[in-house]
Backbone as CSV, one residue per row, in Angstrom:
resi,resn,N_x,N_y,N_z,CA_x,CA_y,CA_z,C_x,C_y,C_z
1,UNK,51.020,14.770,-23.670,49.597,15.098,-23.775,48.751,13.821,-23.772
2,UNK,49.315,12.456,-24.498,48.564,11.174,-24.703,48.566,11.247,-23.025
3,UNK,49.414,10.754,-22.356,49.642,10.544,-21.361,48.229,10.955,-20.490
4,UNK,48.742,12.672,-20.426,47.764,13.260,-19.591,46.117,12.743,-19.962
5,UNK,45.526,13.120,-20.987,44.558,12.290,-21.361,44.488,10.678,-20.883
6,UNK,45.386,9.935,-21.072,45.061,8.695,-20.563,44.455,8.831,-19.202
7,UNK,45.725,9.273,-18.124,45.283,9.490,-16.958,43.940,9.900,-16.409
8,UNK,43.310,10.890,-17.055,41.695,11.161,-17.025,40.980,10.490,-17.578
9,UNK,41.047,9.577,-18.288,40.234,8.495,-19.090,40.148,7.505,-17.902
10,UNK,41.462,6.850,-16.889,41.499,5.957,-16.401,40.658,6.411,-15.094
11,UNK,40.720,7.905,-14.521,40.251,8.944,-13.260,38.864,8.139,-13.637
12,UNK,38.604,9.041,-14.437,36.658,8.889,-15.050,36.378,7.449,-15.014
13,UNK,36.696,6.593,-15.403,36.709,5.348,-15.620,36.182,4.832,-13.728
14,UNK,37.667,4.799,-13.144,37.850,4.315,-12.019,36.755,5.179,-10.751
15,UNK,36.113,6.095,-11.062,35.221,7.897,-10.061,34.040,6.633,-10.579
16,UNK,33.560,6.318,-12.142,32.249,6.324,-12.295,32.291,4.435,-11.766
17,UNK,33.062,3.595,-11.700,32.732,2.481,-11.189,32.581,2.162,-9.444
18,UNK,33.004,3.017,-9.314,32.870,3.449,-7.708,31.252,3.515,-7.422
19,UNK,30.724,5.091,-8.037,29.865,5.622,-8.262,28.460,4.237,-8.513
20,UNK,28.932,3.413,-9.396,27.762,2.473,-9.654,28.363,1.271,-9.205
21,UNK,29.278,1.377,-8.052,29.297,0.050,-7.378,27.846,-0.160,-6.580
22,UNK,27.609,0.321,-5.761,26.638,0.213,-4.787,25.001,-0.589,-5.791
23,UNK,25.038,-0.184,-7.271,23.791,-0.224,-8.244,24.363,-1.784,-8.380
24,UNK,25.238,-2.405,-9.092,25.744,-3.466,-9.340,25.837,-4.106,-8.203
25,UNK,25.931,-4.174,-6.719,25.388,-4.562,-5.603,24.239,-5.485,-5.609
26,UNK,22.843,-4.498,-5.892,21.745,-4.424,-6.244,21.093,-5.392,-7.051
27,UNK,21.571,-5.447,-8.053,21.560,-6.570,-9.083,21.342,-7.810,-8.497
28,UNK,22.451,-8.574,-8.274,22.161,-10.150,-7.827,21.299,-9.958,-6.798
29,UNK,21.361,-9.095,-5.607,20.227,-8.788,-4.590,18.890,-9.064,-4.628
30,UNK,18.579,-8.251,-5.889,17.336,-8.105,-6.559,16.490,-9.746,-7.314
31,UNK,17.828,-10.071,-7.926,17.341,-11.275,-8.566,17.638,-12.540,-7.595
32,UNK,18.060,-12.370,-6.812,18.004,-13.461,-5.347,16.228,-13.444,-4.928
33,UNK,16.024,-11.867,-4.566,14.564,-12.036,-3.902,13.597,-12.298,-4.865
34,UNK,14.130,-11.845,-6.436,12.769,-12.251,-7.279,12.950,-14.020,-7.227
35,UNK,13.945,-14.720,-7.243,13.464,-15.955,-7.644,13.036,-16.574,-5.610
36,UNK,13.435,-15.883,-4.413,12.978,-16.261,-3.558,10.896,-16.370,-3.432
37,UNK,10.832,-14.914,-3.879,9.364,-14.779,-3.864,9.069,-16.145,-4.710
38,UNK,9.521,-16.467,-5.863,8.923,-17.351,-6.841,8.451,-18.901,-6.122
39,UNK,9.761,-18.902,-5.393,9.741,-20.273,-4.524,8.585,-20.239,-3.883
40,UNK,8.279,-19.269,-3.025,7.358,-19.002,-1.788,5.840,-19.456,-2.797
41,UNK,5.996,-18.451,-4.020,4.244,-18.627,-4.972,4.408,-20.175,-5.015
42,UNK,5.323,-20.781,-4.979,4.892,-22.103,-6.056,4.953,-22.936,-4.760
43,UNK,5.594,-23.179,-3.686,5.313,-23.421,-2.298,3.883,-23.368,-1.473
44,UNK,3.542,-22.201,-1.720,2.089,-22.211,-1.404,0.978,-22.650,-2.071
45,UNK,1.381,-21.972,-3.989,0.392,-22.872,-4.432,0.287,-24.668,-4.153
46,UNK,1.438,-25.189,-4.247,1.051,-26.845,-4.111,0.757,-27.372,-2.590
47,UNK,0.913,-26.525,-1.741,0.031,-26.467,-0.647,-1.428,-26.622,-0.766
48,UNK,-1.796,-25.477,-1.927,-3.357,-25.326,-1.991,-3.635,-25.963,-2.942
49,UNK,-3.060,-27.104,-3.448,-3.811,-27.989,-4.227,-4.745,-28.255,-4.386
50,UNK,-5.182,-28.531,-2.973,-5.980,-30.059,-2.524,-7.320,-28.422,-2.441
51,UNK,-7.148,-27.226,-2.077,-7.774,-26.527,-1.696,-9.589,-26.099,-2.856
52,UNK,-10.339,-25.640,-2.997,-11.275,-25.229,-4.218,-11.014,-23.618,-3.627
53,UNK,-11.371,-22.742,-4.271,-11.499,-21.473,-4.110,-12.360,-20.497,-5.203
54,UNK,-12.846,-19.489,-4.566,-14.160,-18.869,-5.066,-13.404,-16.891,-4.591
55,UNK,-14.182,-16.464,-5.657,-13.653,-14.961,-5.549,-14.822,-14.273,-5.306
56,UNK,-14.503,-12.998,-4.599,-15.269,-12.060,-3.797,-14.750,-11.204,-3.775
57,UNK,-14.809,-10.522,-5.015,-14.015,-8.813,-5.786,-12.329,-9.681,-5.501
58,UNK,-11.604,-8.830,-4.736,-10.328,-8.708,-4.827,-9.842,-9.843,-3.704
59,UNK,-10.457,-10.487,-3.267,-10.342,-12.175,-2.176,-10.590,-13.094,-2.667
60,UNK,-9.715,-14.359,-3.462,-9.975,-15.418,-3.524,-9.699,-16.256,-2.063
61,UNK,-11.176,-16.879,-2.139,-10.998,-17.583,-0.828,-10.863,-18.861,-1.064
62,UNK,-9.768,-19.685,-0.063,-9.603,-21.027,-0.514,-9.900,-21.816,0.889
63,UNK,-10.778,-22.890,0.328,-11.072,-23.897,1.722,-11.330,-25.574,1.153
64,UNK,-11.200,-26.468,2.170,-11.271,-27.473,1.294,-12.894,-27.799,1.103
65,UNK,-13.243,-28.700,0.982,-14.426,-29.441,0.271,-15.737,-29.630,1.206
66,UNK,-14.938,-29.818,2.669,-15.891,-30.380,3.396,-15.994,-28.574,4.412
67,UNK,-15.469,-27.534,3.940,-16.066,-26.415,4.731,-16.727,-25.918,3.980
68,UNK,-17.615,-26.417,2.631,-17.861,-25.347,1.751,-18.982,-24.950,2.539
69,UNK,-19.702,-25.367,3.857,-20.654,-24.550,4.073,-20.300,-23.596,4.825
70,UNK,-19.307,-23.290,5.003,-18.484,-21.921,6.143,-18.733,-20.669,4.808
71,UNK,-18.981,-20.845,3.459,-18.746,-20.141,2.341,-19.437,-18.844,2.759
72,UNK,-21.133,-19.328,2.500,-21.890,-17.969,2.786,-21.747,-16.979,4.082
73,UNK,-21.854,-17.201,4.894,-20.807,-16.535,6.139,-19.452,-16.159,5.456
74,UNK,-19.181,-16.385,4.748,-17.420,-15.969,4.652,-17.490,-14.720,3.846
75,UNK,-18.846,-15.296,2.657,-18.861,-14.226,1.550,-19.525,-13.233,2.024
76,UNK,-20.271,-13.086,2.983,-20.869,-11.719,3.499,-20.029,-11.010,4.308
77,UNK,-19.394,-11.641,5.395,-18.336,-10.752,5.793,-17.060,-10.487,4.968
78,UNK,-17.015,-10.961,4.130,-16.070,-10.715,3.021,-16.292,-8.605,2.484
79,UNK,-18.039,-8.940,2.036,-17.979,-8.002,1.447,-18.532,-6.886,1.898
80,UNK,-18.882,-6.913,3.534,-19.151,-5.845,4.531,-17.752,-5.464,4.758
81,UNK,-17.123,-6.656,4.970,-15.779,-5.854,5.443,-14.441,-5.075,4.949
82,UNK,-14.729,-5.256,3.525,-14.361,-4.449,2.225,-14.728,-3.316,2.450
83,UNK,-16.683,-3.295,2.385,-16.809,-1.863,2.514,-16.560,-0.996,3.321
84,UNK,-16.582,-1.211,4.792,-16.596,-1.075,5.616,-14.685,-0.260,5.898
85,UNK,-13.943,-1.282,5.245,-12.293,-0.642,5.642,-12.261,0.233,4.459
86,UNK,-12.932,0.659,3.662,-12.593,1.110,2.395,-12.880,2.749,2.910
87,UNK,-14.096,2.472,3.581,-14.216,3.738,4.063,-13.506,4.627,5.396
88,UNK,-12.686,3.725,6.127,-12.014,3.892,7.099,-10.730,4.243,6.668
89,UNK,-9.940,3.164,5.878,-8.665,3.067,5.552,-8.457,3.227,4.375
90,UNK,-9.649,3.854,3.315,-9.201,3.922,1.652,-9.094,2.528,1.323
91,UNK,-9.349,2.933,-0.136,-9.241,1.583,-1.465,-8.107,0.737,-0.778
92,UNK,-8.213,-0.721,-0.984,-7.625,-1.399,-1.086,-8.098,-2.347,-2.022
93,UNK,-7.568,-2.442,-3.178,-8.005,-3.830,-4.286,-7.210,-4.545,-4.710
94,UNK,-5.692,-4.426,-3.863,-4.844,-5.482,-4.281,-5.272,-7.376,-3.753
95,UNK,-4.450,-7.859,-4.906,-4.693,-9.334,-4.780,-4.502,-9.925,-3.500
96,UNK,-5.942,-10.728,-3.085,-5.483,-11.253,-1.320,-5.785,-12.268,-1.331
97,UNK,-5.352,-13.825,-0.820,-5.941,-14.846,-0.677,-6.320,-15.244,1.376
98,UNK,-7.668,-15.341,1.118,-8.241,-15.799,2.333,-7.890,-17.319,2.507
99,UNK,-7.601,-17.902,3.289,-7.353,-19.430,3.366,-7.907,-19.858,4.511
100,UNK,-8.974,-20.554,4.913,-9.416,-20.950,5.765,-8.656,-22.502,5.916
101,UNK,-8.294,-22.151,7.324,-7.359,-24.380,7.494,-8.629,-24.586,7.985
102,UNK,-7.904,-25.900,8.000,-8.970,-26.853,8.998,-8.450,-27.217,10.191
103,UNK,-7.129,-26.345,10.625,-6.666,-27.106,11.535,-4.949,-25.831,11.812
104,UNK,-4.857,-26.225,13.118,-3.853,-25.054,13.035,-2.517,-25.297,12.683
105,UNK,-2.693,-26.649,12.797,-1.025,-27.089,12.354,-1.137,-27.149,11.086
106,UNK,-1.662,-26.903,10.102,-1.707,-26.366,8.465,-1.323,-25.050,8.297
107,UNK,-1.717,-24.152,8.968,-1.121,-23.253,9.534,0.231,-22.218,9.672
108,UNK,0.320,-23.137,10.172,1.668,-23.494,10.825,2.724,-23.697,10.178
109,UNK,2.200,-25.015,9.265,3.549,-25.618,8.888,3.914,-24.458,7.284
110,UNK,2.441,-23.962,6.804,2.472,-23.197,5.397,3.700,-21.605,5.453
111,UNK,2.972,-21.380,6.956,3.367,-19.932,6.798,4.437,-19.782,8.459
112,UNK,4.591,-20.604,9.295,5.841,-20.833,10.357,4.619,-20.146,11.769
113,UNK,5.413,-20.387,12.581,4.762,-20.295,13.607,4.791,-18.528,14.322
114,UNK,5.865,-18.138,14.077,5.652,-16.181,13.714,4.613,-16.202,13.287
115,UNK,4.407,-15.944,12.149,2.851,-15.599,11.157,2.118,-16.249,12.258
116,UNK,2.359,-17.924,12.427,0.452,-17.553,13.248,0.055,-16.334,14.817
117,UNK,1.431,-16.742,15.237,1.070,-15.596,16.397,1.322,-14.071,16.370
118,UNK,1.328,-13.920,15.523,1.422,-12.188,15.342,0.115,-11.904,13.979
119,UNK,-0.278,-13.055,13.689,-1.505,-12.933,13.065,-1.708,-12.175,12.040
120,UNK,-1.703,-12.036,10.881,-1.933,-11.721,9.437,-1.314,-10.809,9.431
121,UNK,-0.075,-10.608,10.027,0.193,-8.482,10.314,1.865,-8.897,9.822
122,UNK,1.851,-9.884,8.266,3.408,-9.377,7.482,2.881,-9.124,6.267
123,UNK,3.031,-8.024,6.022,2.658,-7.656,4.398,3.408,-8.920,3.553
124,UNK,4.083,-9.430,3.591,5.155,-10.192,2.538,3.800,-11.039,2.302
125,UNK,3.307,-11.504,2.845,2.376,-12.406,2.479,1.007,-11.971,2.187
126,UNK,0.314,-11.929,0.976,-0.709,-11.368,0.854,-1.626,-12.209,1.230
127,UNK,-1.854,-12.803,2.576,-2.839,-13.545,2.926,-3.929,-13.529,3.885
128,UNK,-5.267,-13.776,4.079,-5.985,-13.656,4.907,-6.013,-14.998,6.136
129,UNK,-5.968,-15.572,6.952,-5.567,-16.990,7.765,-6.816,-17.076,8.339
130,UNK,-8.013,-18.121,8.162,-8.980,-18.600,9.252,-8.910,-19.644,9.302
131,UNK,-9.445,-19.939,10.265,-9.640,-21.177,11.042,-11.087,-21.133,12.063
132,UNK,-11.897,-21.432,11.897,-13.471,-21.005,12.935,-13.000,-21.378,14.011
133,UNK,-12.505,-22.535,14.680,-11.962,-21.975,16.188,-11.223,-21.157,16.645
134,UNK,-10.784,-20.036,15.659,-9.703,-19.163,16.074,-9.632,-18.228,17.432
135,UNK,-11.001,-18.015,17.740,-11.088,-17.269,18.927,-12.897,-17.636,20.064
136,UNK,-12.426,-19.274,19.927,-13.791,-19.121,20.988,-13.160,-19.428,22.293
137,UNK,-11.984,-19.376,22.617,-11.439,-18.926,24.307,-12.268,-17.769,24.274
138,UNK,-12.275,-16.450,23.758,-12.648,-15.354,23.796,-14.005,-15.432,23.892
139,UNK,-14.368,-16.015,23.308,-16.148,-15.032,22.825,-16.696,-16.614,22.387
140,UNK,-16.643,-17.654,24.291,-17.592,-18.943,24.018,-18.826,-19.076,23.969
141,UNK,-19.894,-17.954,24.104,-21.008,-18.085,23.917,-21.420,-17.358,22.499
142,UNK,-20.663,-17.576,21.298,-21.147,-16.740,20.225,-21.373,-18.224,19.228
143,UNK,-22.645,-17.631,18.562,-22.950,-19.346,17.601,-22.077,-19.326,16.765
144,UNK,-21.526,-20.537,16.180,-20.823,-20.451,15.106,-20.537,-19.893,14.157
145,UNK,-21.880,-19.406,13.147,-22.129,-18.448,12.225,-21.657,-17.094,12.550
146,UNK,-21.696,-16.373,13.740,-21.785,-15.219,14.220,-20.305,-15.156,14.302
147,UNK,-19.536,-16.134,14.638,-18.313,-16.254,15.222,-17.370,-16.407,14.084
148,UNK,-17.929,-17.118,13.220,-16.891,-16.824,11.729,-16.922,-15.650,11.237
149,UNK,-18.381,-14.972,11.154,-18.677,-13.706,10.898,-17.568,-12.898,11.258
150,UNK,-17.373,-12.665,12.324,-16.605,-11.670,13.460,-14.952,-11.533,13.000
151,UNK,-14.915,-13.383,12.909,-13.124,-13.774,12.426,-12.823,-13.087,11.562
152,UNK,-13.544,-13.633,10.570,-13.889,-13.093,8.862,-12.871,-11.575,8.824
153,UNK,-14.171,-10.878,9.598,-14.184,-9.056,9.479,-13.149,-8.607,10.102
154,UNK,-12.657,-9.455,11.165,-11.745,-8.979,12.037,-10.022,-9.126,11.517
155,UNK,-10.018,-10.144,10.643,-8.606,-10.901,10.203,-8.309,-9.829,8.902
156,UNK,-9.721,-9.975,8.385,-9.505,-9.066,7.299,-8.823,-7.487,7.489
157,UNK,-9.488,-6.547,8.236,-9.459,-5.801,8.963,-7.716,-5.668,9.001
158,UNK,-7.350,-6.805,10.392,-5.815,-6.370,10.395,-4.751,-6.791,9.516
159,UNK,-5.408,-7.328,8.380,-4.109,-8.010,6.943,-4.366,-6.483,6.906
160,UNK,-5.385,-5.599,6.201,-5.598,-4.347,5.649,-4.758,-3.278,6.402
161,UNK,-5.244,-3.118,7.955,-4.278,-1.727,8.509,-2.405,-2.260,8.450
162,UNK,-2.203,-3.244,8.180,-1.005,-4.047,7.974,-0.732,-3.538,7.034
163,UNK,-1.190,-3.792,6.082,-0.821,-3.032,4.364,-1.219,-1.871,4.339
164,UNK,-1.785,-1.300,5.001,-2.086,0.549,5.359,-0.309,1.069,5.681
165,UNK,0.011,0.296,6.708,1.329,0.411,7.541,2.520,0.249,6.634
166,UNK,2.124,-0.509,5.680,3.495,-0.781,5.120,3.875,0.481,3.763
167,UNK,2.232,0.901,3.337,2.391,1.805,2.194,2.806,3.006,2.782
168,UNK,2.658,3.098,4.298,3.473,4.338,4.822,4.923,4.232,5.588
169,UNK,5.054,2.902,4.806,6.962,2.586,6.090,6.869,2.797,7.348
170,UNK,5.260,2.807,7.906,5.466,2.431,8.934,5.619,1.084,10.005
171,UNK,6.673,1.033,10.926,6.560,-0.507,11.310,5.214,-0.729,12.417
172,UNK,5.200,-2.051,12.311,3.892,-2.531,13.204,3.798,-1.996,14.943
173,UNK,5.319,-1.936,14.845,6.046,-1.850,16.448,5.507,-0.646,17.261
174,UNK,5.155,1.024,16.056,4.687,1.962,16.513,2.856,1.881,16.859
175,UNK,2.475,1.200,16.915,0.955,1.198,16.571,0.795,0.090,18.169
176,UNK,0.087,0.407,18.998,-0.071,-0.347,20.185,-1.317,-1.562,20.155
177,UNK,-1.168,-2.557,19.869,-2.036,-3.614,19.746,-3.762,-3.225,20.062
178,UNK,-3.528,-2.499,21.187,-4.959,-2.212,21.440,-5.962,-1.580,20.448
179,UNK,-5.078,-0.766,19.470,-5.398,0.332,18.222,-5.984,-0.863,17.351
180,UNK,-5.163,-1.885,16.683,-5.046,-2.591,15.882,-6.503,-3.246,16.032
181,UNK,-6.157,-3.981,17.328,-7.797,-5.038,17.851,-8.973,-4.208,18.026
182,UNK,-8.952,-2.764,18.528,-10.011,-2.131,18.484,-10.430,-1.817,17.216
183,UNK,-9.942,-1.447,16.259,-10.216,-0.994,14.796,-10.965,-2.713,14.233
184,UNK,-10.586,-3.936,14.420,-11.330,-5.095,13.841,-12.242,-5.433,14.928
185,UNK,-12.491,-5.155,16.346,-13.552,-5.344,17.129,-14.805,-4.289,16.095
186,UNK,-13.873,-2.591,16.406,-15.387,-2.132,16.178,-16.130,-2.651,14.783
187,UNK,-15.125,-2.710,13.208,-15.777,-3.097,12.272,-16.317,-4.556,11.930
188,UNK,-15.948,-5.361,13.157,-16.790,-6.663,12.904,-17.713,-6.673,13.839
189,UNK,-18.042,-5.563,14.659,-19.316,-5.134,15.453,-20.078,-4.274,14.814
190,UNK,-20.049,-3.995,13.779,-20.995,-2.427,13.045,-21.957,-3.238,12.834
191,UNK,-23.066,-2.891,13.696,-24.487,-2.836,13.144,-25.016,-4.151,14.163
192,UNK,-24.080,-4.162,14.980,-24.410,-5.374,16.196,-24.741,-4.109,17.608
193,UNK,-25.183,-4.949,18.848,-25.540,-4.554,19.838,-23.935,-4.047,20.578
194,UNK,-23.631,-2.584,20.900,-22.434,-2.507,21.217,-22.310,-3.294,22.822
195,UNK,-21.088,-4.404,23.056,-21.235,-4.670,24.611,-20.627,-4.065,25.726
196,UNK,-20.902,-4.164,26.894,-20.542,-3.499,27.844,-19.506,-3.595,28.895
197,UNK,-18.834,-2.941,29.277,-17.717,-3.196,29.775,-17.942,-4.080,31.122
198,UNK,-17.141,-5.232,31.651,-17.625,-5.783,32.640,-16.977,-5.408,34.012
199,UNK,-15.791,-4.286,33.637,-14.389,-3.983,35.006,-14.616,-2.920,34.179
200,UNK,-14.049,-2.063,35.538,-13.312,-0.725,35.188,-12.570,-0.615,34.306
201,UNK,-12.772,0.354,33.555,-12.126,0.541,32.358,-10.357,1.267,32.374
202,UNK,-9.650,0.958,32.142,-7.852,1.246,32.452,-7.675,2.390,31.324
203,UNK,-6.025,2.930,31.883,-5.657,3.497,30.744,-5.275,3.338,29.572
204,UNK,-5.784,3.801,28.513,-5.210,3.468,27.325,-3.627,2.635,27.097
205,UNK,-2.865,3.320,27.894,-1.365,2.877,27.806,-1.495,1.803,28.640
206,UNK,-2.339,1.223,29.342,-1.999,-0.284,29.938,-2.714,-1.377,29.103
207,UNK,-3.625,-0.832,28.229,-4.464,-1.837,27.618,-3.656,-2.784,26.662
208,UNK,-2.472,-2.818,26.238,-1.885,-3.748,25.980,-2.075,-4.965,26.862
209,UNK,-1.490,-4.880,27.869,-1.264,-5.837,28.652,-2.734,-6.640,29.162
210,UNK,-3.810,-5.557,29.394,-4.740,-6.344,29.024,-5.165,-7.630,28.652
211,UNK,-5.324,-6.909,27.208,-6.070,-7.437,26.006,-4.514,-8.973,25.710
212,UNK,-3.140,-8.799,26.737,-2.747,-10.145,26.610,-3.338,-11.159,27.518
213,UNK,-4.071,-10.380,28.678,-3.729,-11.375,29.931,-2.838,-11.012,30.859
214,UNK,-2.438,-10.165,31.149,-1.010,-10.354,31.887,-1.391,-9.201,33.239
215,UNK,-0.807,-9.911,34.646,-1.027,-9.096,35.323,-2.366,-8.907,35.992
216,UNK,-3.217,-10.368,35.594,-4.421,-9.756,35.943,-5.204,-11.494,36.082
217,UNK,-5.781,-11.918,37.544,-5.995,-13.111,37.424,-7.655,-13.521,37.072
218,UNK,-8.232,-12.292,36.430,-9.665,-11.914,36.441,-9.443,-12.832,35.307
219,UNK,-10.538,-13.804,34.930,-10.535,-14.910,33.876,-11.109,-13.910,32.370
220,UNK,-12.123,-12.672,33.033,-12.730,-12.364,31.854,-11.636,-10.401,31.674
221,UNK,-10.523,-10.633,32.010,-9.654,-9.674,31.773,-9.414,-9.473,29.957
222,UNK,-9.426,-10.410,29.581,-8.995,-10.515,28.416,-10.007,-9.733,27.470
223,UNK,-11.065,-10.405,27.995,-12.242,-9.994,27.402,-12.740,-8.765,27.062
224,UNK,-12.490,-7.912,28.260,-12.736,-6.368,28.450,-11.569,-5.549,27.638
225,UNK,-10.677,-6.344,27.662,-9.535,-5.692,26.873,-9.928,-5.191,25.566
226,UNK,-10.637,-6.468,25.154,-11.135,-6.177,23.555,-11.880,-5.580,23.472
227,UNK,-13.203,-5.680,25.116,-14.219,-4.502,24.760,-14.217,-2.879,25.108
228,UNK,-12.887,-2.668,26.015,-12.403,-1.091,25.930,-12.057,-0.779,24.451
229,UNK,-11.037,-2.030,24.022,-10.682,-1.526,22.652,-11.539,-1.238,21.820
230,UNK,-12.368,-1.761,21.953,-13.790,-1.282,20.693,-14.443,-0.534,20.993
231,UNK,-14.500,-0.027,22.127,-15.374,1.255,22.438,-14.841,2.116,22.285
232,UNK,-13.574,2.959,22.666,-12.518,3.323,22.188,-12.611,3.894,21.223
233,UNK,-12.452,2.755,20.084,-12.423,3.325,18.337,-13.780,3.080,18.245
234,UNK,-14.534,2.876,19.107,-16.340,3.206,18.595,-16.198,4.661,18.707
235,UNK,-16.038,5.164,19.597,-16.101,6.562,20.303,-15.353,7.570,19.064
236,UNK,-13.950,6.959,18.789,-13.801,7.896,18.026,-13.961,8.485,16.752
237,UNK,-14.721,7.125,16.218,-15.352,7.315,15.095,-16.735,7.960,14.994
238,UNK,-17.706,7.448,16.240,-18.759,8.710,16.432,-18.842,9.546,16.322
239,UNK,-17.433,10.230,16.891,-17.147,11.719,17.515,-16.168,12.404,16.387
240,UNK,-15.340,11.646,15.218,-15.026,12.361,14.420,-14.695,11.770,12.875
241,UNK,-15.611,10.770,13.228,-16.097,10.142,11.835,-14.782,9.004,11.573
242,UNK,-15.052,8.341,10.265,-14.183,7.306,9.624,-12.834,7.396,9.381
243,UNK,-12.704,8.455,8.577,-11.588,9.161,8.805,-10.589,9.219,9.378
244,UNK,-10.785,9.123,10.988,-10.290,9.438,12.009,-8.626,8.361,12.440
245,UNK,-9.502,7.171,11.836,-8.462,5.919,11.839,-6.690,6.415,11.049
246,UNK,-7.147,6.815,9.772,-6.407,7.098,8.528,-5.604,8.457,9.071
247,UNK,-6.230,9.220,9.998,-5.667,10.617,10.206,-4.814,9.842,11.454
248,UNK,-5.127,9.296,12.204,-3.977,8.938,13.116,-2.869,8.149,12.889
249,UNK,-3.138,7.374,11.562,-1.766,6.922,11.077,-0.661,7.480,10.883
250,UNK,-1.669,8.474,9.529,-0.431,9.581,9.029,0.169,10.585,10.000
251,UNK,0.228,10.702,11.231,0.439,11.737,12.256,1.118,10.486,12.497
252,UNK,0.616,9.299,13.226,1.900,8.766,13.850,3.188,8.651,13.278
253,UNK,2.943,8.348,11.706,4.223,8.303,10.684,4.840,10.008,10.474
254,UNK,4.178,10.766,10.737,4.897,11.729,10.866,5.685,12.370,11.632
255,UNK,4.911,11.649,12.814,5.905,11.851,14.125,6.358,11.279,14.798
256,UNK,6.589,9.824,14.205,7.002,9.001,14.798,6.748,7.779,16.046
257,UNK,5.940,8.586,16.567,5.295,8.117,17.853,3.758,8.657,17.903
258,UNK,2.907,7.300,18.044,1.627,7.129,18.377,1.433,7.662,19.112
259,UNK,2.661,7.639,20.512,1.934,8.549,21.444,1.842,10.202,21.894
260,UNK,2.681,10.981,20.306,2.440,11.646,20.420,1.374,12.147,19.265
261,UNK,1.224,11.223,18.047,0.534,11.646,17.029,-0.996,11.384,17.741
262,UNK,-1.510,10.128,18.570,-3.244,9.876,18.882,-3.267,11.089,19.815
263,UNK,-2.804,11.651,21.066,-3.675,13.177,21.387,-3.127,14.249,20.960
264,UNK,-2.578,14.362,19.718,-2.923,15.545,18.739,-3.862,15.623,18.251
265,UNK,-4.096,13.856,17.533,-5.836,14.066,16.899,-7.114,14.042,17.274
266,UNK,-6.901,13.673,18.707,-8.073,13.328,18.927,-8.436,14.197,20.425
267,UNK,-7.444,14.444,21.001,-7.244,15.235,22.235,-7.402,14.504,23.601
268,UNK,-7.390,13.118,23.143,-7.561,12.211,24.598,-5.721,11.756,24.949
269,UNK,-5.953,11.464,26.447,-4.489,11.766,26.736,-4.490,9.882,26.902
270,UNK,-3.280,9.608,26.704,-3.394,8.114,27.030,-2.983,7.557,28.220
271,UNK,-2.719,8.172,29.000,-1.619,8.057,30.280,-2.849,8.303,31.297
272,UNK,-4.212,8.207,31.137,-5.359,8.313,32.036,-6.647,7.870,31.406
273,UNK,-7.430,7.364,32.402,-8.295,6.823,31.837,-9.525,7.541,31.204
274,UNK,-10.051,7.522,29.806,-10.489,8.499,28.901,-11.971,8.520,29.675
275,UNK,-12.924,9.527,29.604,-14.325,9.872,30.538,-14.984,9.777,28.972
276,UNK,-14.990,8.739,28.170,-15.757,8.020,27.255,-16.615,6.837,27.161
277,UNK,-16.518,6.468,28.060,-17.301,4.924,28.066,-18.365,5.374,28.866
């Protein structure tokens, strides 16, 4: 009888360490990435040493000494563009740091050269990235002021649908660039003169390639890319309010595919060119 009892003592024993192998896994896992993150905070902070920084609700913005006049421009589109995604994409008041360089190889060297070209769009990093020359290839006749303005609203914008994306597990990969850039064209255009398309306007499903350049030796190709994209999500926010952004997420995460969740919601087909502009 000892016997038999032993044997089930050793069963149970040997069933439940099985059972919480996979948890004990977990463990060192866990405490690997907590002291990795730690590295990364204290990495960046002595980066931003040299930096001053000023808060604007839930954005501390950090710049050095000699941009403090980029500030007021920063702090107004700061806090248009809060309001502005709040009502599109819901609350967001988690902790964000804006960092304006002075230069792109600061950049660069802080956060690797991924981050700069895929542009504020890794949640791991709660950061906002400017730089005022960031986009005058694009848009060389805009004054300076106007043009940080734009960065400002626009960077902000895609850190936010980034962290929209991530609170729904969705990856960046389903969401077609054009969505992304049109959603920070139109809200760093609200309440500006909307502009006009300069080429025929393409199908939705080619405007990727667009809005890269590619395929197209028209110098101001690029350009139109961004301004289909903003008309686009101008249009569909006219036509079915703020909302509209937030409802096509959750459909794409539900179904996996953008291209079948955007003409469920909206009823435009993407595979032709939309009779909206």
């Amino acid at each position: 009888m000892m016997r038999k009892y032993a044997f089930y003592i050793v069963l149970v024993c040997f069933v439940a360490f099985y059972i919480q192998k996979p948890l004990f896994g977990l463990i060192p896992n866990t405490v690997a990435g907590i002291i990795q993150d730690k590295k990364e905070e204290e990495r960046i902070a002595e980066f931003l040493k040299d930096y001053s920084k000023v808060d604007v609700q839930h954005v501390t913005i950090h710049y050095m000494d000699f941009d403090e006049e980029l500030l007021p421009t920063t702090k107004v589109a700061l806090e248009r563009g809060i309001e502005l995604n709040n009502e599109m994409l819901g609350q967001f008041n988690d902790s964000v740091d804006l960092i304006i360089f002075p230069n792109k190889a600061d950049r660069i060297n802080l956060f690797g050269i991924g981050h700069f070209i895929n542009n504020n769009d890794n949640p791991y990093y709660n950061t906002v990235n400017i730089f005022p020359a960031d986009r005058e290839e694009i848009f060389p006749d805009m004054a300076p002021a106007d043009l940080l303005y734009k960065n400002v609203i626009h960077d902000y914008t895609q850190f936010v649908i980034n962290q929209r994306l991530d609170e729904l597990s969705l990856s960046v990969s389903y969401i077609p660039s054009w969505f992304i850039v049109g959603v920070g064209e139109y809200i760093s255009n609200v309440g500006k003169e909307t502009p006009p398309l300069e080429t025929e306007a393409v199908r939705l499903s080619s405007l990727n390639s667009k809005i890269a350049g590619l395929g197209d030796d028209d110098e101001n190709a690029k350009y139109n890319g961004y301004v289909q994209s903003h008309l686009t999500i101008k249009y569909l926010v006219d036509e079915f309010g703020p909302g509209i952004i937030n409802e096509i997420l959750i459909e794409t995460e539900e179904e996996k595919s953008f291209n079948k969740a955007f003409p469920t919601i909206t009823g435009i087909d993407l595979f032709s060119v939309p009779n909206i502009y």
